[in-house]
C-alpha positions in Angstrom: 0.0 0.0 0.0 1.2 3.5 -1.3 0.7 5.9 1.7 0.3 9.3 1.8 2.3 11.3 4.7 2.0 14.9 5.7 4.2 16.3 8.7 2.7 20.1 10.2 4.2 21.6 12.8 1.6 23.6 14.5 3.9 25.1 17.1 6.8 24.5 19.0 9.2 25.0 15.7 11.8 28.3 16.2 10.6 28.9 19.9 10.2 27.6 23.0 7.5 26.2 23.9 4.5 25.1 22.5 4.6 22.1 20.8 2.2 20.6 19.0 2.6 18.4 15.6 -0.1 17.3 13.0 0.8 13.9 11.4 -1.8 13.6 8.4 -1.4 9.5 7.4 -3.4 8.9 4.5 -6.0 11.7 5.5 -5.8 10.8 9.2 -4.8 13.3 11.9 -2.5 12.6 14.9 -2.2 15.6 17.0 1.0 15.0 19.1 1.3 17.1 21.9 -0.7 20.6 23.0 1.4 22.8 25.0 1.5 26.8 25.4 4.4 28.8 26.1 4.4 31.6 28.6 4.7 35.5 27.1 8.3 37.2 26.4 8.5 40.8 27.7 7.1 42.9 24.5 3.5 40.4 24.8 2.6 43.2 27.5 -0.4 41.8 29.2 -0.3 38.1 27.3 -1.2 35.3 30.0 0.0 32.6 27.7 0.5 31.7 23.7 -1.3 28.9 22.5 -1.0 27.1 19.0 -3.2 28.6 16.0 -6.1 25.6 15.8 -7.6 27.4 12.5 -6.1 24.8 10.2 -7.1 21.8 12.2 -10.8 23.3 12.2 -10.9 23.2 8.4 -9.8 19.6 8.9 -11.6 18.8 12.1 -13.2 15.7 10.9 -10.3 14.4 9.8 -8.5 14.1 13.7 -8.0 10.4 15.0 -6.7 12.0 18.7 -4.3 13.3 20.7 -1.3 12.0 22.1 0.4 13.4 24.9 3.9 12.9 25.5 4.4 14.3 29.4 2.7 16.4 31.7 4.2 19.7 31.1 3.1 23.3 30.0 4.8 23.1 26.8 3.0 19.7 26.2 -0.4 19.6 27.6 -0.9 23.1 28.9 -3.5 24.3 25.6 -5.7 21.0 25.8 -8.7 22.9 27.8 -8.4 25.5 24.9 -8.3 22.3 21.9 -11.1 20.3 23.8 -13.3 23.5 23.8 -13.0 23.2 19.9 -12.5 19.6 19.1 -14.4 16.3 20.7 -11.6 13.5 20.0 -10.0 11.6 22.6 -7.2 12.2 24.4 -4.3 9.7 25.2 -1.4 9.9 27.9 0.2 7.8 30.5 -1.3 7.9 34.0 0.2 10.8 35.2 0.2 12.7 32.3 -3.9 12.3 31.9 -4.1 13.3 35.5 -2.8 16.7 35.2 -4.8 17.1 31.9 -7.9 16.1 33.7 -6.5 19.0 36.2 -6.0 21.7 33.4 -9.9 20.7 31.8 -10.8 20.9 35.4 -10.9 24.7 35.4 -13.2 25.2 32.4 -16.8 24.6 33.0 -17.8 24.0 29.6 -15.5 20.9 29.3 -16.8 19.5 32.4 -18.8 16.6 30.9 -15.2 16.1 28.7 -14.1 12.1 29.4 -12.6 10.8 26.5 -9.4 10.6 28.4 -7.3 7.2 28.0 -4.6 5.9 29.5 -1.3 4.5 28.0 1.8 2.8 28.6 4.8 1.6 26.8 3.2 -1.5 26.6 0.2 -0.3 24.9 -0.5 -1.0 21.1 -3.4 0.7 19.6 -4.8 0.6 16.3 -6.5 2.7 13.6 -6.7 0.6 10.6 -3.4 1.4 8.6 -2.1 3.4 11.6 -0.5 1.6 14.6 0.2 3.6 17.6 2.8 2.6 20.1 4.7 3.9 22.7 8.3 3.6 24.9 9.5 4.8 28.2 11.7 8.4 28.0 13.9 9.8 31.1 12.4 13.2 32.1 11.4 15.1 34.5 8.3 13.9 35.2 7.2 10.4 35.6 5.2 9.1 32.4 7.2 10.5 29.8 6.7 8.7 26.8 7.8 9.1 23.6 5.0 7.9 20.3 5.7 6.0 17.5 2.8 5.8 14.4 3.7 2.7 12.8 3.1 3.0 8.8 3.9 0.2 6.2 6.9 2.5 4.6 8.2 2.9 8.4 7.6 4.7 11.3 7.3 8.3 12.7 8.7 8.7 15.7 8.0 12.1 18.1 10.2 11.8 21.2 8.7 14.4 23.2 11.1 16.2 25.9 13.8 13.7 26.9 17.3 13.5 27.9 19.7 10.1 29.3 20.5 9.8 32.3 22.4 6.1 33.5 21.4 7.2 37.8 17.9 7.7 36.7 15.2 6.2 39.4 13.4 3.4 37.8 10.3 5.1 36.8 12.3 7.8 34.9 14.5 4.9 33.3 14.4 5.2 29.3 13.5 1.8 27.8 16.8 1.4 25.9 15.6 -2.2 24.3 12.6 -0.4 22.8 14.9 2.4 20.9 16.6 -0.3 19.5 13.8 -2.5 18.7 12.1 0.6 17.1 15.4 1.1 15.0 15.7 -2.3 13.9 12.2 -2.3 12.4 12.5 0.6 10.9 11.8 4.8 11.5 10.9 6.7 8.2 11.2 10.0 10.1 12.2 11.1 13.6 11.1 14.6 15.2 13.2 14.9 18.4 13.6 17.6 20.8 16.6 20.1 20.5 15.8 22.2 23.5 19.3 21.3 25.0 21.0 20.8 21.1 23.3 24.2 21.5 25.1 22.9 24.7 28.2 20.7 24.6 28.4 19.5 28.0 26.7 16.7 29.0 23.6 17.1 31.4 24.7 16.4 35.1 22.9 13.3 36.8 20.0 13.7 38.9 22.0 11.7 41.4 24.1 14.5 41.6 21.3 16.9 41.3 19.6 15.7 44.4 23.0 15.4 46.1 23.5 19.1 45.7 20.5 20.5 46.7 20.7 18.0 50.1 24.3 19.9 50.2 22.5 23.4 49.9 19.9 23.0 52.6 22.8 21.5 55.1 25.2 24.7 54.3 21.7 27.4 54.8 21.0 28.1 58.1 17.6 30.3 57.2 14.3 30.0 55.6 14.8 28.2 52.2 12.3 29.8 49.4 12.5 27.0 46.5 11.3 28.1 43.1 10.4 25.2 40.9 8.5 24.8 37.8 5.3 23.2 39.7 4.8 20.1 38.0 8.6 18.8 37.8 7.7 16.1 40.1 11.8 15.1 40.1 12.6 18.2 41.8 9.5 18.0 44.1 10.7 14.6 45.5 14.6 16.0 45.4 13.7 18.9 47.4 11.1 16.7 49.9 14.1 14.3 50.4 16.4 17.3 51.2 14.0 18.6 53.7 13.3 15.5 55.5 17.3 14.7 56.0 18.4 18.3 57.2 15.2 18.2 59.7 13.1 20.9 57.8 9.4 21.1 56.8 8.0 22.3 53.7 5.3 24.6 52.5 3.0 24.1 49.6 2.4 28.2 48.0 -0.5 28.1 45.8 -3.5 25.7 44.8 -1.7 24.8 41.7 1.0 23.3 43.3 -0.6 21.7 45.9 -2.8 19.7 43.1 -0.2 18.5 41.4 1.6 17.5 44.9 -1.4 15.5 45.7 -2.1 14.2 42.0 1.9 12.7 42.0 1.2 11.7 45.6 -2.1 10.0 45.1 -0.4 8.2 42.2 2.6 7.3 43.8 4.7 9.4 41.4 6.0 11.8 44.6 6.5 10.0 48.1 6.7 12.1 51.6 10.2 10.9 53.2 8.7 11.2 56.7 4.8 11.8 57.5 5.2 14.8 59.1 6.9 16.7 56.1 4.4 19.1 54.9 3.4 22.7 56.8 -0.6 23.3 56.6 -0.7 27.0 57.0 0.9 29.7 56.4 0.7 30.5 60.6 2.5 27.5 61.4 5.5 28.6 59.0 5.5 31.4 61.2 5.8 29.7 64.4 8.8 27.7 63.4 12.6 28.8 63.3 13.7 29.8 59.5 16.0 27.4 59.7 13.2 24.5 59.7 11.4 26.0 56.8 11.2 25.2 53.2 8.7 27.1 51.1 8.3 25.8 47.3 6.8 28.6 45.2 5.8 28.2 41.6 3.8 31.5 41.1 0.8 30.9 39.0 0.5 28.4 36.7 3.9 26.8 38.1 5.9 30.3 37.0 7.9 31.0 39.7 10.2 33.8 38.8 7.5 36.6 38.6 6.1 35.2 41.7 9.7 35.6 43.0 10.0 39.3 42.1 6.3 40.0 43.8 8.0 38.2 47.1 10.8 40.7 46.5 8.4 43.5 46.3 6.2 42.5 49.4 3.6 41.8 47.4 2.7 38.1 47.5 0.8 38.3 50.9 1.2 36.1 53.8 4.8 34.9 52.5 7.4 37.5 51.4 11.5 37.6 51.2 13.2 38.4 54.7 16.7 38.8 55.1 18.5 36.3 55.5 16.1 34.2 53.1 18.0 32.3 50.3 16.0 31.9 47.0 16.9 28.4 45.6 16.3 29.1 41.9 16.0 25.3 40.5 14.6 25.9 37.2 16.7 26.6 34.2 15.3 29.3 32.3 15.5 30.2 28.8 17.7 32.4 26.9 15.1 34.7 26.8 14.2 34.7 30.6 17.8 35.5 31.1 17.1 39.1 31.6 14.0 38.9 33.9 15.9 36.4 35.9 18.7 38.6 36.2 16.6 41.4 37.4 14.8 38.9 40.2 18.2 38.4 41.3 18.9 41.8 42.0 15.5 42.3 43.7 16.0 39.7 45.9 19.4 41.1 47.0 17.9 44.6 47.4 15.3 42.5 50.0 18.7 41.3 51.9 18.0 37.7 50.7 20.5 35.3 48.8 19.7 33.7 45.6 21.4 30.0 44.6 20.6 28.8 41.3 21.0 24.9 40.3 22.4 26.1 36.5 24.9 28.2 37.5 26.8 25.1 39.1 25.6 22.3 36.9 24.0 21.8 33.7 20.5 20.5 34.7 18.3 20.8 31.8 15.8 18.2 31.4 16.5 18.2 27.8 18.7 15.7 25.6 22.1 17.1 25.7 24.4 16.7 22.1 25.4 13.4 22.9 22.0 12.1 24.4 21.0 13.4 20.6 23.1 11.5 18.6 22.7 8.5 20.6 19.1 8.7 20.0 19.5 8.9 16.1 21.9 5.9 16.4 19.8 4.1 18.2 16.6 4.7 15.9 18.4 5.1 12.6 15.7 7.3 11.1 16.0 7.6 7.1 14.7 11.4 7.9 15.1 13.4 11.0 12.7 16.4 11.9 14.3 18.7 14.8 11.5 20.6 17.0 10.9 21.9 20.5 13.3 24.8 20.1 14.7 28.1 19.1 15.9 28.3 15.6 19.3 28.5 16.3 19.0 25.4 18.4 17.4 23.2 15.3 20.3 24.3 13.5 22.7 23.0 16.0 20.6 19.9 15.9 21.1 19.3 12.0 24.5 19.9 12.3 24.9 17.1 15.1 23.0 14.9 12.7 25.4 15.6 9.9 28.3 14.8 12.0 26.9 11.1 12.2 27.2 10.9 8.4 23.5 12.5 7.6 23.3 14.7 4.3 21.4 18.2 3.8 18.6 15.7 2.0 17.5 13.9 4.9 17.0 17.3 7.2 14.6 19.7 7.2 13.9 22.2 9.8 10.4 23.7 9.6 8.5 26.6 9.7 4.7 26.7 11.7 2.6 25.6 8.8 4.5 23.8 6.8 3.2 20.8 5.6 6.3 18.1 4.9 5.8 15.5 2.6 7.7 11.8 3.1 8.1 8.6 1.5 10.5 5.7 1.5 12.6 7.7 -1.0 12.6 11.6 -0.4 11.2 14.5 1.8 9.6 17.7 0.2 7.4 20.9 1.1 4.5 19.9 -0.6 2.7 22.9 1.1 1.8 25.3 3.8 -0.5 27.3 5.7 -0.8 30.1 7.8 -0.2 29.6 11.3 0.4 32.5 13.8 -0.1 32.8 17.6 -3.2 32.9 19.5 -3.0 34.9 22.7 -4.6 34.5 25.7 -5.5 37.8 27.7 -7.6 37.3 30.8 -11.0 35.5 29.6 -10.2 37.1 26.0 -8.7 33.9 23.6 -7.6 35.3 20.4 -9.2 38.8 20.6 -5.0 40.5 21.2 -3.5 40.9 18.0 -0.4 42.8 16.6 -2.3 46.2 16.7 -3.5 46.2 20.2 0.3 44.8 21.4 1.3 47.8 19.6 -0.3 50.1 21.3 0.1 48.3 24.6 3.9 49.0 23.4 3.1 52.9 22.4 2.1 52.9 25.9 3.8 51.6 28.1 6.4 53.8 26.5 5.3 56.9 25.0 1.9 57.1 27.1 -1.4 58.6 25.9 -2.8 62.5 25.0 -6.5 62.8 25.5 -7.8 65.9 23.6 -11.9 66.5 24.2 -13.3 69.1 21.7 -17.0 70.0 21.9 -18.8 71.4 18.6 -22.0 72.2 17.1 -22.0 71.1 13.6 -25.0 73.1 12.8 -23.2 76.3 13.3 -19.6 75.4 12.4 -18.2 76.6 15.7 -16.2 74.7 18.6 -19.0 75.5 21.8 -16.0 74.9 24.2 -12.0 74.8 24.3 -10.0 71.6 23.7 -9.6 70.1 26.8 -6.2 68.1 27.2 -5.2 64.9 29.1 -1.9 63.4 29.7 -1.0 60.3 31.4 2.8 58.8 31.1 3.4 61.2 28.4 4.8 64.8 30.0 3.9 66.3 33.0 1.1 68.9 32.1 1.9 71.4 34.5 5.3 71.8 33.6 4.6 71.8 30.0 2.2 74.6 29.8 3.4 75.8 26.9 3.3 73.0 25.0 -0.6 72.2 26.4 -1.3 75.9 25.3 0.0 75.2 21.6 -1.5 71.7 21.2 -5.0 73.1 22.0 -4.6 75.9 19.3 -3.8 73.1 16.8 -6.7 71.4 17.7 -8.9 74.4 17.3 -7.6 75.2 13.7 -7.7 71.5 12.8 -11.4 71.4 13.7 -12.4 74.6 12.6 -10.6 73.6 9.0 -13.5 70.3 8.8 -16.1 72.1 10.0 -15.7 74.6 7.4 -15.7 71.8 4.5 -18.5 71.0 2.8 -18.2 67.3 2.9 -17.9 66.8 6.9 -16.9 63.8 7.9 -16.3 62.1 11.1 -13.9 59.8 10.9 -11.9 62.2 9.0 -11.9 64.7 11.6 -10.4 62.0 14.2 -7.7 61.8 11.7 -6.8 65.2 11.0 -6.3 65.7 14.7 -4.1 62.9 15.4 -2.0 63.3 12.5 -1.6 67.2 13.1 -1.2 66.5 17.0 1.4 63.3 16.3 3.1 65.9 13.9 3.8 68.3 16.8 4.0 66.6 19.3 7.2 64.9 18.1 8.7 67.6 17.0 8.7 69.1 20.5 9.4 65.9 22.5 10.5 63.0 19.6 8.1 60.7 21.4 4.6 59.5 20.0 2.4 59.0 22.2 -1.0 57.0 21.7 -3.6 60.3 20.5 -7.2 59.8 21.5 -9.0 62.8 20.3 -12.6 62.6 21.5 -15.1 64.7 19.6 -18.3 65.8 21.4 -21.2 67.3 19.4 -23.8 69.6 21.1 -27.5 70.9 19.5 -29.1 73.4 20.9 -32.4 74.7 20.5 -33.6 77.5 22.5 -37.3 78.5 23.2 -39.4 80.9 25.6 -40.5 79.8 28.5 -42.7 81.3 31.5 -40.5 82.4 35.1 -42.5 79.3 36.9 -40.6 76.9 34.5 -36.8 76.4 34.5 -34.7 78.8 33.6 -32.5 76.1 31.2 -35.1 75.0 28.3 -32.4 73.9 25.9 -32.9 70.4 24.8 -29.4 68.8 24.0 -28.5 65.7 22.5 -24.2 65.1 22.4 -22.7 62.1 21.0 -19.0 61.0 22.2 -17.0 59.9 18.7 -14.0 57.8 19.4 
């Protein structure tokens, strides 16, 4: 049989986060993964970015499932968004379903949502000319799996966030036997994760990892404030087992934290060292000595560097920074969190706290590091490799790995978001594409943010916004009141009087000028003002602020009335035009 094989990355191609693949086999979609990524600093206001779905709704009768590879943001964190959209089922070891089941927990409209189904790497499921398997990856989260969809011509294999690690504990062990098995029947094409691809040295063991932090808690003799990505259950149970040898307690900050903590516990992912390990409340931290305490904060959604800051600031609530306090930083953020975490750092020190962070001693990435990436493709012996779940530059670094093991330019391909990649025994082409962009999440709002509003959100924040209120009767072509001008992050209006004074005569002669035409028009008004306002104000300040120019209109129509009635007959009507 002659198949027909379409790879689409939907997201998680040239940036982090966000990954989600469509593999179209012979007109059958397999969605693998749905993750979001969190906002970089010019997404002023973003919650989080989730994948573009509009292609997959053109084709929504088309998708077989959904198959989850771990329990992470960047892998299941947009499936309440997808299920709200799509009814297919969803598939996922144990502990990955349960923190999907968490994240549809939260949307009311998904509720009634149970098409959830559980995996493992023994598990073998079939769609007629599709079968789909799975094998056991070392991550930070117990469950990791990577998928294989098993065609005649070979299969596609999506690894999903993994790295090697020989200490691992034996529910993070990779299934080495099942790589090679997989390789020696055969893998068409392989899409594997090059979050780690730029980095030469090998990832440090979580034997060592755990040994460290135990080391760090010993040597601290305060309060201990952990920040952790919330669900990487690894560090949970390396931080618990710290606590309970160095004699301290720990406290759970926020509800999505403690639901993971009791998902992994219920589920025996995440075991409690001693009984009396976790703190209840927030007043029983403050009964004990800081150097008993251990308080894990993840912020929301498990972000814990903003959190961090607002702890900094005083602004978390019942737990802030003290001095003395060391900030245990544990996550490894991103190249482009470098600056935000920098500035945490330097909040933290203006609080007279400490701050420790795991990467600067070690490299502790839960991603596959060079070597961990050319063991994989030597293992599997893919005819075609795919590199995703990264950065541009960090794809690149992962073709050039490949081509050191004797790949050629033919058998790589690093993709765009949308397009669609055609494979056969023999060759791999674009065949297509579509347009795929971002869909932002703002508040309740999903979608509704697009590049003009972030551009003014930009404008603002750092030009600021000029309010100029004209009133007018159209009837008689005259302004009824002077332009009245507001200011806010812009100049300081009482030290700019001058400049107010001038900016209101513009506006005058600028209104005056449409009212005089014959052919009045609103929406050309608005214009006029803020182009002659923009104009001015720039060349007095070179800054452009946002220019709202609001345009009352007044009719008034006088008549005589007796002294018993009210001395103001006028009847007016006004109409504010934005």
């Amino acid at each position: 049989m002659k198949n027909d094989i379409k790879i689409m990355a939907i997201g998680g191609v040239r940036e982090n986060g966000k990954n989600m693949y469509a593999i179209d086999i012979n007109g059958g979609i397999y969605i693998l993964d749905c993750g979001l990524k969190y906002p970089e600093n010019e997404l002023l206001g973003i919650d989080v970015v989730i994948p573009d779905f509009s292609y997959l709704e053109e084709n929504k009768d088309r998708i077989v499932g959904v198959f989850l590879t771990h329990g992470h943001a960047d892998a299941i964190g947009a499936i309440s968004y997808f299920l709200s959209e799509f009814d297919v089922p969803v598939f996922g070891s144990e502990m990955t379903v349960e923190l999907a089941k968490l994240n549809v927990a939260d949307s009311e409209e998904l509720s009634s949502f149970d098409d959830f189904h559980i995996v493992s790497e023994r598990s073998e499921i079939d769609f007629d000319d599709v079968k789909v398997t799975f094998f056991k990856t070392t991550h930070s989260i117990p469950g990791s799996l990577g998928i294989a969809l098993h065609t005649s011509d070979g299969a596609i294999v999506y690894t999903g966030d993994f790295k090697f690690d020989q200490t691992a504990a034996p529910m993070y062990q990779t299934n080495y036997s099942a790589l090679t098995r997989l390789g020696d029947e055969g893998v068409l094409a392989l899409l594997s994760d090059s979050g780690n691809a730029e980095n030469p040295a090998s990832s440090a063991s979580e034997k060592k990892i755990g040994e460290y932090i135990t080391e760090t808690f010993h040597y601290h003799d305060s309060r201990i404030i952990v920040a952790s990505v919330a669900s990487n259950i690894l560090r949970m149970q390396q931080v618990f087992n710290a606590a309970a040898e160095t004699g301290r307690r720990v406290f759970l900050t926020g509800h999505d934290l403690e639901r993971i903590v009791k998902t992994a516990l219920r589920l025996h992912n995440l075991k409690l060292p001693v009984d009396d390990l976790l703190i209840d409340s927030v007043k029983d931290v403050d009964k004990m000595n800081p150097d008993k305490v251990v308080i894990i904060q993840t912020g929301k959604m498990g972000e814990p560097i903003k959190a961090i800051q607002r702890m900094a600031n005083k602004e978390q609530g019942d737990i802030n920074i003290e001095p003395n306090d060391l900030v245990f930083i544990t996550t490894t953020p991103s190249t482009a969190m470098e600056t935000t975490v920098a500035k945490t750092r330097d909040m933290v020190y203006r609080a007279d706290g400490e701050v420790e962070m795991i990467s600067d001693q070690m490299n502790s990435s839960g991603d596959a590091s060079q070597t961990d990436l050319q063991l994989i493709m030597n293992l599997l012996k893919p005819k075609f490799l795919i590199p995703v779940s990264g950065e541009y530059r960090l794809l690149e670094s992962h073709a050039q790995l490949a081509k050191q093991i004797g790949f050629t330019d033919d058998r790589i391909f690093i993709p765009d978001k949308g397009d669609i990649v055609s494979v056969n025994k023999d060759e791999m082409w674009i065949s297509g594409s579509a347009p795929i962009s971002d869909t932002m999440i703002d508040g309740i709002g999903i979608g509704d943010i697009g590049n003009i509003v972030l551009r003014d959100r930009k404008v603002l924040s750092e030009d600021g916004i000029f309010v100029a209120v004209v009133t007018i009767d159209r009837k008689k072509k005259r302004i009824v009141s002077q332009p009245k001008l507001t200011s806010r992050g812009f100049v300081y209006v009482k030290a700019n009087k001058d400049l107010m004074k001038e900016a209101a005569g513009i506006i005058e002669k600028t209104v005056r000028n449409n009212l005089d035409h014959k052919e009045f028009d609103w929406s050309n008004l608005k214009q006029d003002v803020r182009e002659t306002l923009s104009d001015y104000l720039y060349k007095q300040t070179k800054r452009r602020p946002v220019i709202l120019p609001v345009i009352m209109e007044v009719n008034q129509h006088h008549r005589r009335t007796n002294k018993k009635h009210s001395k103001n007959a006028a009847k007016s009507t006004a109409k504010e035009e934005n």
